[in-house]
N, C-alpha and C positions, 0 to 999 in steps of 0.2 A: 410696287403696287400692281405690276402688269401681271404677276402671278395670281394677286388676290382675284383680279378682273377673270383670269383664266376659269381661276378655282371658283369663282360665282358662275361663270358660265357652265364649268362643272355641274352645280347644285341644280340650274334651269334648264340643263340637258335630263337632270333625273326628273322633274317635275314634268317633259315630256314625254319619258319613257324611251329614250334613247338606252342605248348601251352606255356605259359610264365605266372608264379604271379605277379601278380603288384601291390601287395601292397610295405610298403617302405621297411619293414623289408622283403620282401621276398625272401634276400639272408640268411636268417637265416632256412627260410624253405621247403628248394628244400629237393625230397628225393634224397637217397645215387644214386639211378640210372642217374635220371637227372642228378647230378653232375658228376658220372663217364661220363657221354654222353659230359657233357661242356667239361669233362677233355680232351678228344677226339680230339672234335669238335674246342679247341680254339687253337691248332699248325696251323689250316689252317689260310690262310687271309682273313681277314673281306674284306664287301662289300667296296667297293670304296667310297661308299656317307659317312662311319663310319670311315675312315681313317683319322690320320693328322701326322704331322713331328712326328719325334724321340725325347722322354724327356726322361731324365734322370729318373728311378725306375719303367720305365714300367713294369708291373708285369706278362705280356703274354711273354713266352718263344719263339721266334721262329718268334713272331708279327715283321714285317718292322716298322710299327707307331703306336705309344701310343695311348690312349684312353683317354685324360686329362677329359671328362664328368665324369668319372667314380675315378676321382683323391680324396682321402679324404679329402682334403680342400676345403674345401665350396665356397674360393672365387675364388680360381682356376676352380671349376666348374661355376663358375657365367660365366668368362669370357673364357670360351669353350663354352660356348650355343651359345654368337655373331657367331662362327663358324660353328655350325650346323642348317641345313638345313632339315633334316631328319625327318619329323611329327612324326612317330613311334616312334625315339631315344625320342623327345623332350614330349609327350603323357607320357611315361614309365616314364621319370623323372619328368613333372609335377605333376602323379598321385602317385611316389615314392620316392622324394625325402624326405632324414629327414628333411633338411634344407627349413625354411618356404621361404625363400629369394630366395631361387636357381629354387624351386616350383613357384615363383610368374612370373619369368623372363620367364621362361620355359613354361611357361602359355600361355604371351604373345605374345610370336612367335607361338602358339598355332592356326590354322583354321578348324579343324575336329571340326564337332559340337558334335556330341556324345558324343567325349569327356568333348569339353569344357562345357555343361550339366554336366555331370557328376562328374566333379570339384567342379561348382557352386555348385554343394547340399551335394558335401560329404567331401571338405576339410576343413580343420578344422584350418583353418588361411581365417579370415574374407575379408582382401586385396586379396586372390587367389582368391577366391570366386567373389569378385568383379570383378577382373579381367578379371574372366573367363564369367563373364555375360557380362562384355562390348564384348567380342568376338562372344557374341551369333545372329547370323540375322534368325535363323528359329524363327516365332512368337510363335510354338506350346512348341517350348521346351522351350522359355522364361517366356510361361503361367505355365509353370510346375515350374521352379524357382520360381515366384511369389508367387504360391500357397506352397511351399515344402522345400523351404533353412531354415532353422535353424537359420541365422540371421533375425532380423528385416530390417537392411540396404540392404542387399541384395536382400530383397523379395519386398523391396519400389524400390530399383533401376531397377527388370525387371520391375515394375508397370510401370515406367515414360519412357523404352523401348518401351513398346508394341503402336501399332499403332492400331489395329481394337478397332471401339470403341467397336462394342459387348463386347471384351474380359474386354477392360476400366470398361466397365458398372459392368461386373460382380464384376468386385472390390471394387464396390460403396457396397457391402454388405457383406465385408470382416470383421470379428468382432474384429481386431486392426483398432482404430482407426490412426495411422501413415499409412496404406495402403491404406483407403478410402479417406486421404487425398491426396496422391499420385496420387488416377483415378483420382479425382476430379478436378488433376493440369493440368491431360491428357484430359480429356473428352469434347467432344463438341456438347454433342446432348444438348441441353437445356433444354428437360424436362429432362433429369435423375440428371442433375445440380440443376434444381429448386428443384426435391424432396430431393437434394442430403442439399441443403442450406436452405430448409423449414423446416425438419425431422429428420433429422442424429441426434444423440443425445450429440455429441461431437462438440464444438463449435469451435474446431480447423480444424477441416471439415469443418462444417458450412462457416468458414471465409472463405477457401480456394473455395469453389465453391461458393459463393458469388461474389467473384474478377474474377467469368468468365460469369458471369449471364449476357444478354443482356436485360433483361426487367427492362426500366427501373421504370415503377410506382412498378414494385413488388421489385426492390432496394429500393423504400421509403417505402414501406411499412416493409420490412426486420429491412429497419434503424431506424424504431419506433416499433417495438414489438418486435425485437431478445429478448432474455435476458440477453445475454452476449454482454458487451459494446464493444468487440473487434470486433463482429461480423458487430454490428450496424457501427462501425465506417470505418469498411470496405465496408458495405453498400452504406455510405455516399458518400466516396471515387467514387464509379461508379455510381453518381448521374454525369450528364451535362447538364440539364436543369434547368434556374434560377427559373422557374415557380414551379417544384418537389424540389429545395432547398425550396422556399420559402412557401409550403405546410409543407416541414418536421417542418422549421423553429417554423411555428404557432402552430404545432401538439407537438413539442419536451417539453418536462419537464426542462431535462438537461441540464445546463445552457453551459459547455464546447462544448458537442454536439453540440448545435447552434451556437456557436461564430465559429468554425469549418467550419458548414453550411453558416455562412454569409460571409463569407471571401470567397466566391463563387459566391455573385451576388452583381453584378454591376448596372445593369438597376435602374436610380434612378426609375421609376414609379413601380419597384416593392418593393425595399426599404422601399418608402414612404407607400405602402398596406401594408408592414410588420408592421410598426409603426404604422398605424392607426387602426391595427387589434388587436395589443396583448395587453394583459391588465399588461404586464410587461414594469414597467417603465426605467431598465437596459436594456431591449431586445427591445426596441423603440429608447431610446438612442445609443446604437448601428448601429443601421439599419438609424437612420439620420448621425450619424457621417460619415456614409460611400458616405454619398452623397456629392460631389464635385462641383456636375453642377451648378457656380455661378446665373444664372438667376432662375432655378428652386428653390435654396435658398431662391430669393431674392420674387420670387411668394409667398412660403411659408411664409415665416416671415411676408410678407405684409398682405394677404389672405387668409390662413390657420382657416377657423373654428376652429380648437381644438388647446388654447391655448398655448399645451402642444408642439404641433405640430411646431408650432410656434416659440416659446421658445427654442428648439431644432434646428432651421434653421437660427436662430438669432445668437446661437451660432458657428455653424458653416461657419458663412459666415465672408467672408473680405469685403466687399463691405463699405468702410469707411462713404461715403455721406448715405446710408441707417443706420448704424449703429448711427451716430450723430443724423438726423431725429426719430428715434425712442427715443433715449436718451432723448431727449427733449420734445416729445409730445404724445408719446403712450398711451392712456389709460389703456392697459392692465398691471398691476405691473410687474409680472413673466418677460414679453416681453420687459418693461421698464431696468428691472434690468439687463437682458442678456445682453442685449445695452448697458447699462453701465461701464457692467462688460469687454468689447471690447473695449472700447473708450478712447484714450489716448492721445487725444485734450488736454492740461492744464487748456486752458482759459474756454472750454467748462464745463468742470470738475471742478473748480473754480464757477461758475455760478450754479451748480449744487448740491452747498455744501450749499448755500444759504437758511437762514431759512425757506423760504416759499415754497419752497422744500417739497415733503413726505420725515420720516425720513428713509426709507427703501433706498431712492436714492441718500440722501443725505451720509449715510454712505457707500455705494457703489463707489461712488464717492471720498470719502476720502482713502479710500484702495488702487484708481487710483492715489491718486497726488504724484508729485515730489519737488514740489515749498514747501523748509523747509520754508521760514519767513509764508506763508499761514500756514501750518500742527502747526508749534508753535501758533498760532496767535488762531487759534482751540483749539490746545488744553490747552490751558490759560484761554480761554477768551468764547470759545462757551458754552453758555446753559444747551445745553443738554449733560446729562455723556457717551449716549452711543457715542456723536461725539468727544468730545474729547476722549473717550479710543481707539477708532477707529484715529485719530488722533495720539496718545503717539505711539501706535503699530506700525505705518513706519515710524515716526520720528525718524530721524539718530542727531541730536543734541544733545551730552552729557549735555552740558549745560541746555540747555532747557529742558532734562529729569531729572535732580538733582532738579530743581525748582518747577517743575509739583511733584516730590517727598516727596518734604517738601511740598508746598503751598495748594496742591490739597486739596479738602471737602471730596471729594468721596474714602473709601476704595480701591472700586475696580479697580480705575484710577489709584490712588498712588501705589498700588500692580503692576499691568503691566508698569508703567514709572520702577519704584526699578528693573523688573525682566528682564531690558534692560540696565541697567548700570554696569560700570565694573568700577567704584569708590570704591574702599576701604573704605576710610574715611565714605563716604557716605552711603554704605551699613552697618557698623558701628554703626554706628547714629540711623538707621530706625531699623536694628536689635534689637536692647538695647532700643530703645524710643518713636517708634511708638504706636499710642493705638492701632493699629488694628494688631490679628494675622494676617490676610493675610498677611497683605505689611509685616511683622517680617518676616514671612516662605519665602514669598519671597525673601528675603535680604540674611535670612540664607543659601536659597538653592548657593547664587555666591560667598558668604565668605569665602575666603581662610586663615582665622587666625584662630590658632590652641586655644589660650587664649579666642578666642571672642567666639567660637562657645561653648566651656566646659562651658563657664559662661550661654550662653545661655541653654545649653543641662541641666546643674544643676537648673536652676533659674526662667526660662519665666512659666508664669502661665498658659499657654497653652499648651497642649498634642502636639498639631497635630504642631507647634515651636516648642519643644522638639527635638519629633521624627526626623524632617526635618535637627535641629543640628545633633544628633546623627548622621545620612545620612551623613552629611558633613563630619565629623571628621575621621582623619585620626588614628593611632597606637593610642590608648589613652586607653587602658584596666582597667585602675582604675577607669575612667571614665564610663566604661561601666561595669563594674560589680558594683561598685555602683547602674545604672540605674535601671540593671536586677534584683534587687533584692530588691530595695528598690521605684520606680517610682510605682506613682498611677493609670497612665494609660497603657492598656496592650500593647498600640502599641508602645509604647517609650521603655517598657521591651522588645517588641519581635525586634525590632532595635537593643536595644543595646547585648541581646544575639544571633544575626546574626552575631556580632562581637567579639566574644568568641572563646576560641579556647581552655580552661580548661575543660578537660573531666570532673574531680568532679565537679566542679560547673554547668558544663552544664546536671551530672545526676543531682543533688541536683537540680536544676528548674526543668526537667523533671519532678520529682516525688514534687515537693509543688508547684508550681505555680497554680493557682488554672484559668486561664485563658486556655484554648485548643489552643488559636492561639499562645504563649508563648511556651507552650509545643510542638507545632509543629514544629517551630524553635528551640528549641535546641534538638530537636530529630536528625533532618537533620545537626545540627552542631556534632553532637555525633558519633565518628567515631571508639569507642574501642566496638571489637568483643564482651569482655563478656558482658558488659554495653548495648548493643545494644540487646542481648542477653535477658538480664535480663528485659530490655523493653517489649519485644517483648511476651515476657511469664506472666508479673505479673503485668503491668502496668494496672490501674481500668480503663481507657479509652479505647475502642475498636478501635476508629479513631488513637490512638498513638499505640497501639499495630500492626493494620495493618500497619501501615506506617514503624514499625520497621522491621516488618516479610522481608518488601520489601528487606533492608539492610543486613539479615540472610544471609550468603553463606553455614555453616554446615547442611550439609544435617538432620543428625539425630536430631538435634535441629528443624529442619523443621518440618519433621516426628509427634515429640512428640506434636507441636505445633496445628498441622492438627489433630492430633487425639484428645488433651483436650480441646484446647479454647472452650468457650461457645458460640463464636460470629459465623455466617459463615461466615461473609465477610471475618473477619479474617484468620478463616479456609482455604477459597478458596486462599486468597492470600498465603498461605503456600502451599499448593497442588501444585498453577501453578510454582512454585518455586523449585518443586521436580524434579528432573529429569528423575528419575528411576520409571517406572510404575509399577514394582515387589513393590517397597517400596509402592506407591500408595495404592494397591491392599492391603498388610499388614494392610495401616490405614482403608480401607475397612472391613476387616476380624475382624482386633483390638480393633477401635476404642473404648472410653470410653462410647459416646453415639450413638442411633441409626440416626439420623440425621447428623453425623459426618462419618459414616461408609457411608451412603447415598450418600452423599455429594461427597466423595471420589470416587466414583464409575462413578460420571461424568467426573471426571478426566481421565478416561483410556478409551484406543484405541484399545490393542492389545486384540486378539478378544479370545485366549484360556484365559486370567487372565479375562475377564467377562465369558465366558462360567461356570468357574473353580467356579465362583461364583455365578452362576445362578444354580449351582449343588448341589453344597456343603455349601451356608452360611444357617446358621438356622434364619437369618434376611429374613422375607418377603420385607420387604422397599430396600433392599441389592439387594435381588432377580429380583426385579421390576425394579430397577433401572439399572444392569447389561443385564438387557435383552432390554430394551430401546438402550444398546450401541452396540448389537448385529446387523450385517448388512447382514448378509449371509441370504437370505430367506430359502432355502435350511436346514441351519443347524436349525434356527427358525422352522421350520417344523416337523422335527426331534424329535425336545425338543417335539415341542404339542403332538408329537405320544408319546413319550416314557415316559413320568411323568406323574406321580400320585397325582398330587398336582395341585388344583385346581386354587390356587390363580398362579401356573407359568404358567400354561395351559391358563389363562383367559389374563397373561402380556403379552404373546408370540401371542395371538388374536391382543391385542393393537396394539402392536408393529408393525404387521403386515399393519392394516389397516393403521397406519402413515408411514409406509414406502410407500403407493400406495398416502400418502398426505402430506397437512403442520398439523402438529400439533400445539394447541397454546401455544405462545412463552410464559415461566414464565416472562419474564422482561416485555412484553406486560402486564402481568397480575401484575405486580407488580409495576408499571406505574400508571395502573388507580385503583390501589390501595391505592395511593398515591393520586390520584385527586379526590376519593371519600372522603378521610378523609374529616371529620367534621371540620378541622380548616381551609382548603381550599375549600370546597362546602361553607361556610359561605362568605367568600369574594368574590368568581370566580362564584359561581352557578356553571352549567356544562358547562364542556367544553370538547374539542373533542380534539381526538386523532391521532395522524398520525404515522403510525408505520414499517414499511416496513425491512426486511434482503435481502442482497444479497453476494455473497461469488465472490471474486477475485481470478484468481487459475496461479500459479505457478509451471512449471515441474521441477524439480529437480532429477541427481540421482548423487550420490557422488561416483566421480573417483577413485578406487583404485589402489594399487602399479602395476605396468606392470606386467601380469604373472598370477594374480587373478582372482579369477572367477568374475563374470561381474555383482553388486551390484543391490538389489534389485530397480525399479523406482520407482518414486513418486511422490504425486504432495499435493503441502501444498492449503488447501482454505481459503482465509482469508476473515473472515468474517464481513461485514459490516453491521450496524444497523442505521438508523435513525428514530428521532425521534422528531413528531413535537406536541406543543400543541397550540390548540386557543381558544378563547372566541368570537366567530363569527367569524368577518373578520382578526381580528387583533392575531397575531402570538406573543402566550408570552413567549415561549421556541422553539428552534429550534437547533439538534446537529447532526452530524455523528459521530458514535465510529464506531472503524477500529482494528480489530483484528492484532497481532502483525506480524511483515513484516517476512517470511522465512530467513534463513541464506542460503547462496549461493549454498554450499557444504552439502544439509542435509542429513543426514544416516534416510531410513527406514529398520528399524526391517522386516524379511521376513516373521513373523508371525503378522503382523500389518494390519488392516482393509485395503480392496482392493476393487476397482470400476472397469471394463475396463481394466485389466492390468497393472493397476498404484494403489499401495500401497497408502492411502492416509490419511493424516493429516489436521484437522480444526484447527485455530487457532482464538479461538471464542473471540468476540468483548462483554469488559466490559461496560457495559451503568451505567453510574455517576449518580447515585440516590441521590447524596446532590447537585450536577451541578442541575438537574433540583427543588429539593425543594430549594435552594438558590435563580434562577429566581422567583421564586412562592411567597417568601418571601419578596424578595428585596423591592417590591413597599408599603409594607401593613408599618401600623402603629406601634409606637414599645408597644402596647396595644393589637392590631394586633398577631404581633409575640411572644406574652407573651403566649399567646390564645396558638397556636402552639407548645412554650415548651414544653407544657403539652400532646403532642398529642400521641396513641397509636403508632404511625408509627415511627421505630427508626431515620427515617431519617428525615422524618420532624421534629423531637423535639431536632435530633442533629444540623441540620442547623440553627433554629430557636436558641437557645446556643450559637451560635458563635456570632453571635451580627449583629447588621449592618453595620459594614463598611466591611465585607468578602463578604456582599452579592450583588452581582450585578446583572442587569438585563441581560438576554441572547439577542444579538444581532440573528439577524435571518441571517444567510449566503448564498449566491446567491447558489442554486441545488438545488435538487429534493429533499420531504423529507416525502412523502406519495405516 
């Protein structure tokens, strides 16, 4: 109580205009005189505006009415503030209370701006602070908040106060980027918007003065050359004219981006220019589907020069009498078959199955019927095999699919009638006695009998029957370790050890199956630590060893792994698997070889563990490569002044000029590494390359316990590569790799590489060097890919090993990919 006696004498020192401390603790630091002066001064009666009723423990002798402001429970002080009126009482306690709560309330009733200035920059509870900035209407003291609060949130929130734009403007050149996106949200002069969305180097600025930009051709143009898609897409967003959608539309690469921009015009006659201008046949299709207007259709489909055009407006129309009229007499096929593929006339459709028909319209026509005695009658009795399998394929008649089963000539008839029936018996039959594998594999993929598929899965003198039993069978493990271990073809072993679940047997094929697609599958069935372990370390295959590493959760087994294998891929897959960049660093310093200590050294971020190593390793390759991860110019400067060593003086030159550029990418170079080899320039000649990076970025800073200090930010970049190859026009590989997605809640290290005030993390994109030798491979002859075994490039001679049936061609995926 003898504080609270203090602190009242406090209050009656301000009501005579004494000098007064204000800070919180400053009943702890009045001198002995002051206090003898309160001791004095507080028998008399406080001012009238300081008074209230009589509480129990008042602590002033002689007081009529208690002082509950000055009460030690905080929440008893909450609720004395609703009473006072006082700015002076209420000033004292905002800028003195301990309690952050009683400060924040006290605040609020708060209109002296000096004060409330004063608040804003010096308390130390981020809520009063804010509080005391919504209170502020002078603009001069709000720009001094802006520029001076200690919070980020507080210094954004006078930004989005102020009103003159001068003061706006000046915050367009504030060096956090969260404040210049703040003016940017304020700002309305529109040149300092354009420089603010042409220049700014943060693309979260960029966006936000974007979405206030009035010009709208410099919006198209923003929306085709930002860099960052967030920006462009914001661009797009302030695009209202169909004429600038439809300029971005023909200009744009990205296939999202346009589908975006098209869902914006309407106008068929600009539509229709959309389509007759691009040389994309997805982004032409699009732009007619969107067309409605049944005459302008029906112009097209009739009239349209460009078949395509055509064929596109055929599809999209109802116009029934146009579409039978085409069906019937079109000269142009494409335009023919649209029409057909529309028409659900029977009788017309019946007439059009007819053999004197082309067969292109004739099987179009059989895809349309309903009429079963016609589709049977087809496929019995027609000619040609592609009409009747066309024919079997919507025949709904179980009967007349059992008949076409047995009777049929054609393999590949009797195969698709079998892979429609749900007869036992019958599947049975063709399983066990068909000559053709097809129609077998077929029968076996519907056979639900346990006896019939074992007999097939032991017995059919076909692999790819086999394999398809195995597929079927249900618990049967005697059956499949038999397979595994004793079948001739590897795709039936790797079947049947997909169905394993015996660790020793599944190491024992691991280490003798002499097949990699075998070993791959029971690697992935292989679930015991040490076993996985023991893979991962000693296995003679690099492709099984990295696949094990994947499956490693012991750190120090990681470690050793990273440091001895002979492979890098292997290597790298152990590294990214490390979690600790100190251990990293170790295999740097450690390693067995110097390509291995190298290697390692791409794996770290934090910028003293490359310094430490750019210092101190007696590796040159160590040295060069640690300073490559170095991002400070400043401390890179440094280094050049103060070493003696020429080859660190000449890496810290490098580094330098590729931080003002791009450097070239090793995967780039390790690409047409791969397409100059001799066993692909002999098939492909040359071919070009298409190769492009770009980084996706996410803010992230990981919330700590209440009470903590306030965690380093950050922002993870994940890194995107693609990758295109062609032989002129035609596209023979095409892929995006995408660096791995952030986790929500990520911790940066406070000594970790930093950009802008944001700590910051790459999360680099592995590009699949047997993905693309696979495409490369899949078409050539297996004389061809014999050639290629042999070849210096590990990857090509590993792909080219695995056989042909892993190797597919790459499908090329609608986006951008140069």
């Amino acid at each position: 109580m003898g504080v609270v006696c203090v602190l009242s004498a406090r209050l009656r020192l301000m009501g005579t205009g004494l000098p007064v401390e204000t800070s919180r603790h400053a009943a702890h630091r009045f001198s002995p005189v002051l206090l003898l002066l309160a001791a004095l001064l507080i028998r008399t009666p406080f001012p009238a505006s300081a008074q209230a009723p009589a509480a129990e423990g008042d602590c002033r002798p002689g007081l009529a009415a208690p002082f509950p402001l000055f009460n030690p429970d905080a929440q008893a002080r909450l609720k004395a503030l609703d009473a006072s009126l006082d700015q002076s009482v209420l000033a004292a306690i905002a800028r003195g209370d301990a309690d952050a709560a009683v400060r924040l309330k006290a605040t609020s009733l708060l209109h002296e701006q000096a004060v409330l200035e004063q608040i804003a920059l010096e308390d130390t509870s981020e809520p009063t602070q804010l509080q005391a900035h919504a209170g502020l209407e002078d603009e001069e003291r709000l720009v001094r908040v802006a520029h001076s609060a200690a919070s980020e949130s507080v210094r954004r929130a006078a930004v989005l106060s102020l009103s003159s734009e001068e003061w706006i403007e000046s915050f367009l050149r504030d060096p956090n980027w969260v404040i210049r996106s703040a003016a940017a949200s304020r700002a309305s002069d529109q040149a300092a918007l354009i420089g603010a969305a042409l220049y700014d180097p943060d693309p979260y600025v960029r966006e936000e003065a974007v979405s206030h930009l009035a010009d709208r051709d410099l919006l198209c143009t923003i929306a085709l050359r930002d860099p960052s898609r967030m920006v462009r897409f914001a661009a797009l967003k302030g695009l209202d004219s169909q004429a600038l959608f439809s300029k971005f539309i023909l200009a744009e690469d990205e296939s999202d981006l346009r589908e975006a921009a098209l869902t914006q015009v309407a106008d068929p006659q600009i539509l229709l220019a959309i389509a007759r201008k691009t040389p994309d046949p997805t982004l032409r299709a699009a732009a007619m589907a969107r067309i409605s207007d049944r005459e302008v259709l029906r112009q097209l489909a009739l009239g349209d020069p460009d078949p395509a055009i055509r064929t596109l407006a055929v599809q999209g129309s109802g116009d029934r009498a146009l579409l039978e009229d085409l069906a019937l007499d079109e000269p142009v096929l494409a335009v023919r078959l649209a029409a057909v593929g529309k028409v659900s006339d029977q009788a017309l459709l019946a007439a059009l199955t007819q053999e004197d028909q082309p067969i292109e319209v004739r099987l179009a026509a059989v895809g349309r019927l309903t009429d079963q005695a016609l589709l049977a009658q087809l496929a019995k009795e027609d000619r040609s095999e592609d009409v009747r399998w066309a024919a079997v394929n919507v025949l709904a008649s179980s009967e007349t699919l059992a008949l076409v089963a047995r009777d049929e000539t054609a393999p590949r008839v009797r195969a698709r009638a079998v892979s429609r029936i749900s007869d036992q018996g019958v599947l049975r039959h063709a399983a066990a006695s068909d000559p053709s594998p097809l129609v077998r594999k077929e029968a076996v993929a519907r056979l639900d009998d346990p006896s019939a598929l074992a007999a097939v899965a032991a017995g059919d003198e076909a692999g790819a029957v086999r394999e398809a039993a195995v597929g079927a069978l249900g618990n049967a493990p005697d059956v499949f370790r038999r397979l595994a271990l004793g079948d001739p073809d590897p795709l039936v072993r790797a079947g049947a050890v997909a169905r394993l679940n015996d660790q020793v047997l599944l190491n024992r094929i691991l280490r003798q199956d002499l097949d990699p697609r075998v070993r791959a599958v029971a690697l992935k069935r292989l679930t015991d630590p040490v076993l996985v372990a023991a893979a991962a370390s000693t296995n003679s295959d690099w492709t099984i060893r990295r696949m094990a590493v994947s499956k490693v959760l012991d750190q120090a087994s990681l470690v050793k792994i990273a440091s001895d294998d002979p492979d890098e891929d292997v290597r790298a897959e152990a590294l990214a698997r490390i979690g600790d960049e100190n251990a990293i660093a170790q295999v740097a310093a450690r390693a067995a070889s110097g390509a291995a200590r190298a290697q390692a050294v791409e794996f770290l971020t934090l910028q003293p563990l490359l310094l430490n190593l750019v210092l101190k390793s007696d590796d040159g390759a160590v040295r060069l490569a640690a300073l490559n991860g170095l991002t400070e110019t400043k401390l890179l400067q440094e280094i050049a002044r103060d070493s003696k060593e020429p080859d660190v003086r000449g890496g810290v030159i490098l580094r330098l000029i590729r931080l003002d550029g791009q450097p070239a990418d090793p995967r780039n170079v390790e690409i047409r590494a791969i397409l100059l080899d001799p066993a692909v320039m002999a098939q492909y000649g040359e071919l070009s390359v298409g190769f492009r990076v770009w980084t996706d970025e996410k803010r992230y800073v990981m919330e700590g316990p209440p009470g903590s200090p306030a965690p380093p930010k950050g922002k993870v970049l994940i890194e995107n590569v693609s990758v295109a190859v062609r032989k002129g026009d035609q596209i023979l590989f095409r892929q995006t790799y995408r660096g791995n997605r952030p986790r929500k809640l990520e911790p940066f290290a406070p000594e970790s590489a930093s950009a802008g005030g944001y700590h910051v993390r790459l999360n680099r994109a592995t590009v699949d060097y047997l993905d693309l030798c696979g495409a490369l491979l899949a078409p050539l002859s297996p004389a061809q890919r014999r050639d290629a075994s042999g070849s210096a490039n590990k990857y090509l001679r590993t792909a080219a090993s695995q056989g042909p049936e892993t190797l597919r061609p790459q499908a090329a995926p609608d986006g951008d990919d140069d």
